[in-house]
N, C-alpha and C positions, 0 to 999 in steps of 0.2 A: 515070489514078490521081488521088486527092484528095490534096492538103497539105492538111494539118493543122496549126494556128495554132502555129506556135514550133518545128515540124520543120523541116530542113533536106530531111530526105530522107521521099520521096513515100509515103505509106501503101498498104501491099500489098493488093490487093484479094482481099477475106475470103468466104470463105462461112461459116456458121455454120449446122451441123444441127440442126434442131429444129421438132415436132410435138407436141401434145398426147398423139395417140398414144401415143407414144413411151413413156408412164408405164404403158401394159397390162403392160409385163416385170415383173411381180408376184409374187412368190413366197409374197404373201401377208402377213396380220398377225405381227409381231413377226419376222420376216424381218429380218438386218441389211441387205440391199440394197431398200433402203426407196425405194421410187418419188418420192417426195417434192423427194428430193433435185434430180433432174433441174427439176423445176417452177421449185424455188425458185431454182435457177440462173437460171432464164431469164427467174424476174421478176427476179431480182439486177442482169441484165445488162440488161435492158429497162429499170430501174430508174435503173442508170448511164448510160444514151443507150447501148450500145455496137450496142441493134440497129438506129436508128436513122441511123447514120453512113454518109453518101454514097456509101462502097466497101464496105458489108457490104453481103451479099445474106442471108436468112434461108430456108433451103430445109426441107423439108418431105422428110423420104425415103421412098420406096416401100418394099416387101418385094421381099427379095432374091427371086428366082426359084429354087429347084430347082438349075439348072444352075449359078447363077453361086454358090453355095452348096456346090456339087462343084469349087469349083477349089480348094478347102483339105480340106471333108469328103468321106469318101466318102459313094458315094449309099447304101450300108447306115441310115448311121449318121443320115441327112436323114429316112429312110423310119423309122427308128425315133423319131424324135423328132413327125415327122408322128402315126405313132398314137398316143402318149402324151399329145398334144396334144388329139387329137380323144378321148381315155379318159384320165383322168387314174390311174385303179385299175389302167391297165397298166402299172404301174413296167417299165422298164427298167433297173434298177442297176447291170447289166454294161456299160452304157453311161454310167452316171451319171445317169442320168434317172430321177426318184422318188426320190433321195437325201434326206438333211437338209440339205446344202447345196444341194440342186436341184429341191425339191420341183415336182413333175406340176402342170402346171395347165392347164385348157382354155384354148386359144386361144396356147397356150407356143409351136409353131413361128412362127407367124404375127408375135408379139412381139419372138424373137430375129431374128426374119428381118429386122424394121423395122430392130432396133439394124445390123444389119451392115448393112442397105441405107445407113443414113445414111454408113458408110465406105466405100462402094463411090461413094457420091455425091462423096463428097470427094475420090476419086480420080479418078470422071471430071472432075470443075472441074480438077483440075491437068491430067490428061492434055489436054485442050483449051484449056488457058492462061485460061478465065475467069476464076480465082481462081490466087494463087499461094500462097496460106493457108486452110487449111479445117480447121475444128474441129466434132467430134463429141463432145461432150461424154458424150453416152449411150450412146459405146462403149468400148472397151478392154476387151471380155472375153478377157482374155489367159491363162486359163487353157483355155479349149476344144481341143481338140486332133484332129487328125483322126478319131481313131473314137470322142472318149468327149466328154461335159459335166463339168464340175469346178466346183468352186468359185466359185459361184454364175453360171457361164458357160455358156450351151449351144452357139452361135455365134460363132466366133471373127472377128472383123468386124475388129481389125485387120488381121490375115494375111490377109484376105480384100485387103483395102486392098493390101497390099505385091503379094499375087498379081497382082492389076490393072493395079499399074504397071507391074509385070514384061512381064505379058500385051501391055499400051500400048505397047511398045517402049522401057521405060526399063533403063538399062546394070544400074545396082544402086542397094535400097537400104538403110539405115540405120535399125535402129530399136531406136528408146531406149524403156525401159520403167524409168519411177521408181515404178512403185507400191511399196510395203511386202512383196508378196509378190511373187516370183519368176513373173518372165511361162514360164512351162514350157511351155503351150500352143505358145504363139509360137514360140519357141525350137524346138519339136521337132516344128512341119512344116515349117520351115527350116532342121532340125537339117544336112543333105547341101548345101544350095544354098551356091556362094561368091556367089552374086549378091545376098545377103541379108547385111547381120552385126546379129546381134541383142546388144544389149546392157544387162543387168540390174540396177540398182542394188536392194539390198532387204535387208530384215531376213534374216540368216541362217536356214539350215533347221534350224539346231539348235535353235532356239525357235521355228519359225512355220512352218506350211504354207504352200508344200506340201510341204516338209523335201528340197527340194533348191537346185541353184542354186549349185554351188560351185566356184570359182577353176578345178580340172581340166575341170568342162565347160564344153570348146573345139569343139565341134562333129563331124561325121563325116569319114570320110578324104576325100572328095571337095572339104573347106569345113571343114580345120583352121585355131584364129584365126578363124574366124565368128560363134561363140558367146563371150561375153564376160561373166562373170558377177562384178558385186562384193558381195559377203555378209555385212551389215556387224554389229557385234555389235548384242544387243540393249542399246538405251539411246542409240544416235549420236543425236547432236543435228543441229543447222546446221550448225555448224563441221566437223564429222567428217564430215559426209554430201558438203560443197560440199566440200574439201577432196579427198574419194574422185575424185568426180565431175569433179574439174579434172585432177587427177590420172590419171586414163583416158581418159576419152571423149574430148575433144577432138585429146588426139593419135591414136588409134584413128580416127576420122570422118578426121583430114586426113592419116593414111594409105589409108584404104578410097577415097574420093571419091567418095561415093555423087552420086545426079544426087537422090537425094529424101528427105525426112526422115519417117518415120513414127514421131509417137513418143506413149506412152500415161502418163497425169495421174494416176495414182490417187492421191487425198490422206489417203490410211490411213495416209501417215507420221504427222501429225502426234502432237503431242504428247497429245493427248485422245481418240484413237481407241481404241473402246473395244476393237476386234478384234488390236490390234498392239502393240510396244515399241519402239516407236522414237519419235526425241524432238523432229522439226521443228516448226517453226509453220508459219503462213501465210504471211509473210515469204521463209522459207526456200526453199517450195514457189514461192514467185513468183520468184525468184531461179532454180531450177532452170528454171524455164518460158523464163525471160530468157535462160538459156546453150542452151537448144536451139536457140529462135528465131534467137540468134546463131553459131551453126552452120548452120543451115542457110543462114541469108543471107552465109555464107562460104565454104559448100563448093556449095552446091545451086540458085544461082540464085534464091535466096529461097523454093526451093521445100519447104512443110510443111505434113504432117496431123498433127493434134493431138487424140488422143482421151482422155476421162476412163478410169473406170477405179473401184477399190476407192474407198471412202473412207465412214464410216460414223457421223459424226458429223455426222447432218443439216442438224442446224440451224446450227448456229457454223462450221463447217470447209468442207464442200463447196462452196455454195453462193460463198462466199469466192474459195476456191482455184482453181475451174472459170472466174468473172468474170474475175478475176485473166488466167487462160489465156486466155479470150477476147479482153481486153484487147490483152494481148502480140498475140496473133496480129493483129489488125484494128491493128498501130501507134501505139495511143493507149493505154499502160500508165498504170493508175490507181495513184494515188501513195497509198502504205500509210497514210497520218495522215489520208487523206479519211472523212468520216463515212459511214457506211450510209443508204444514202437512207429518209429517214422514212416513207415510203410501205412500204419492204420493211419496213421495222422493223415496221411497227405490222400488216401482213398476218399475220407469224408469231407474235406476244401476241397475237392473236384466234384464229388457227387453233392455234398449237399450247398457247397460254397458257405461254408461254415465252419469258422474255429475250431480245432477240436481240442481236448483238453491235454496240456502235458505230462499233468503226471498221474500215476494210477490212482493218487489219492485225492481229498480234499486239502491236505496239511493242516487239519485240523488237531490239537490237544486231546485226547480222550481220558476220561476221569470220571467216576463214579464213584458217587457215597455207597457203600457196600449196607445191605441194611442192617447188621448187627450194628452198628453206631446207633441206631435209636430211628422211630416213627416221631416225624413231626406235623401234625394236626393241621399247622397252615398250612400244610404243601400239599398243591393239588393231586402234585402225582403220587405222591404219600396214601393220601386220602385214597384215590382208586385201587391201591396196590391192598391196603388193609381192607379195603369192600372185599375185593377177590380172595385175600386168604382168610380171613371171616366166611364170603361162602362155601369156600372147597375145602381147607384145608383140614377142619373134623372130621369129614368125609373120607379123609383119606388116614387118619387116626395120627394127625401133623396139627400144633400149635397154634395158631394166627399169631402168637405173640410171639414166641421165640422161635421157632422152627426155621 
């Protein structure tokens, strides 16, 4: 392991997914999953030193195969996406394939196949202990679901990830999904396994698709208390959001004891997403990234896959928020008031003739009411936080009231 100048404790050896390739997932002009983003991430982090660091490895992921593809979808649904791939005019819609959010494009299996290769990659670096941190920033499509594509997902490459561990001989594990929208995919090829607990933080369904995602769904009889869902109003800021999040997950995680963290980055919270309502910064979003990290090196051995996910403000937010991620995970968290390296700066006023932002953060204050201060009944996000620990928390033999 490498120390790092002013750490105490030794930097976790990282892998970080990423190809050129990787930008083929294209759905096309004026698409909001805008390929861009990935790029600019990577010169972001390139930009920072973070690919350059003596314990990051930079790997490169293959396409999934077929088979390893069938351990979440069925092979129907592989085989249909195969021909839409190779004919773009053969919508499949009863699949999701040829949608408005999923429009047909040649060479579409081959694209999502790369994205979920990169979380199968990251799973085998944990399963063989090269790596005890791996991020995939060009996956999290956490809407794909066994037989159908959704919202702007065709391959579900996290679930792919958690299957592998499982498959690798690991006991159970954990996975947190912060995007803006409800990981449902996820959730509901996991929906029966107690070996899995999936956990949703997001914009309620009463305003956002994919209009589910609420407090009652707790999983199937086989893996009740598996599914964990907090559905927060639309508007929650930092405060509301870190608050939820302190308030669930950590004691849910250190009742489960999972052996592994998989968890998904989508930065569609923030406050400028053009696709969402909800009200984070980038701050906020690093801050989230920080308490996973810090879970899993409490519960897991240090052990964490960390994939991207939504997030549709190209230029100012993802490319930020992802760095940020990779940071946290490689041990070397860049400090919010650092400036944007001039180099990135000045790449995106040329390519996109737009702004780009100065500094890594928003400069925003971050603060939260911590919940042992007290539940209070008018508050919305109060209210959602005690729905979810009311349904899960007996389940997991945890208090709703004190725990």
């Amino acid at each position: 392991m490498t120390y790092l100048p002013g750490l105490s404790k030794p930097a976790p050896p990282t892998t970080v997914v990423w190809g050129a390739d990787m930008t083929a997932y294209n759905f096309g002009p004026g698409h909001p999953m805008a390929p861009e983003r990935m790029d600019l991430t990577a010169r972001l982090a390139r930009s920072l030193g973070l690919f350059e660091l003596g314990h990051v490895s930079v790997a490169e992921p293959g396409v999934a195969t077929d088979a390893e593809l069938e351990s979440v979808h069925s092979a129907e649904f592989v085989a249909a996406v195969r021909r839409v791939s190779a004919d773009p005019y053969a919508a499949d819609e009863a699949r999701g394939l040829g949608t408005e959010d999923d429009p047909a494009f040649a060479g579409m299996h081959e694209a999502a196949a790369r994205l979920a290769g990169g979380s199968l990659l990251a799973a085998s670096r944990i399963l063989e202990g090269s790596a005890l941190h791996a991020v995939n920033f060009g996956g999290g499509m956490h809407h794909a679901a066994r037989e159908k594509a959704s919202g702007f997902c065709i391959y579900n490459d996290a679930a792919l990830a958690v299957q592998k561990l499982l498959d690798g001989g690991i006991r159970k594990v954990a996975y947190i999904d912060v995007d803006a929208h409800h990981g449902d995919g996820t959730e509901s090829i996991f929906w029966d396994d107690p070996r899995v607990l999936t956990v949703s933080l997001h914009e309620s369904g009463l305003t956002l698709f994919p209009g589910t995602g609420f407090a009652n769904e707790i999983g199937g009889p086989k893996a009740e208390g598996s599914a964990v869902n907090i559905a927060l109003p639309s508007g929650t800021g930092d405060a509301g959001w870190l608050r939820a999040f302190h308030a669930v997950v950590p004691q849910l995680v250190a009742a489960f004891q999972p052996d592994v963290i998989v968890s998904q980055h989508g930065c569609d919270s923030h406050r400028t997403d053009p696709l969402t309502h909800l009200n984070l910064s980038v701050d906020g979003q690093r801050e989230a990234a920080t308490a996973v990290g810090n879970l899993a090196a409490r519960y897991c051995d240090n052990r964490w896959i960390a994939t991207g996910g939504g997030g549709y403000n190209v230029l100012h937010v993802v490319p930020r928020s992802w760095s940020h991620l990779i940071a946290i995970a490689a041990g070397r968290p860049v400090p919010l008031r650092t400036a944007v390296p001039e180099d990135w700066r000045i790449y995106v006023e040329d390519k996109f003739g737009a702004a780009a932002p100065g500094l890594m953060g928003d400069d925003v204050e971050l603060w939260w009411r911590s919940w042992e201060v007290g539940f209070d009944p008018n508050d919305a996000v109060d209210r959602t936080v005690m729905a979810t620990r009311k349904a899960v928390f007996p389940l997991h033999g945890l208090d709703p009231w004190f725990d």
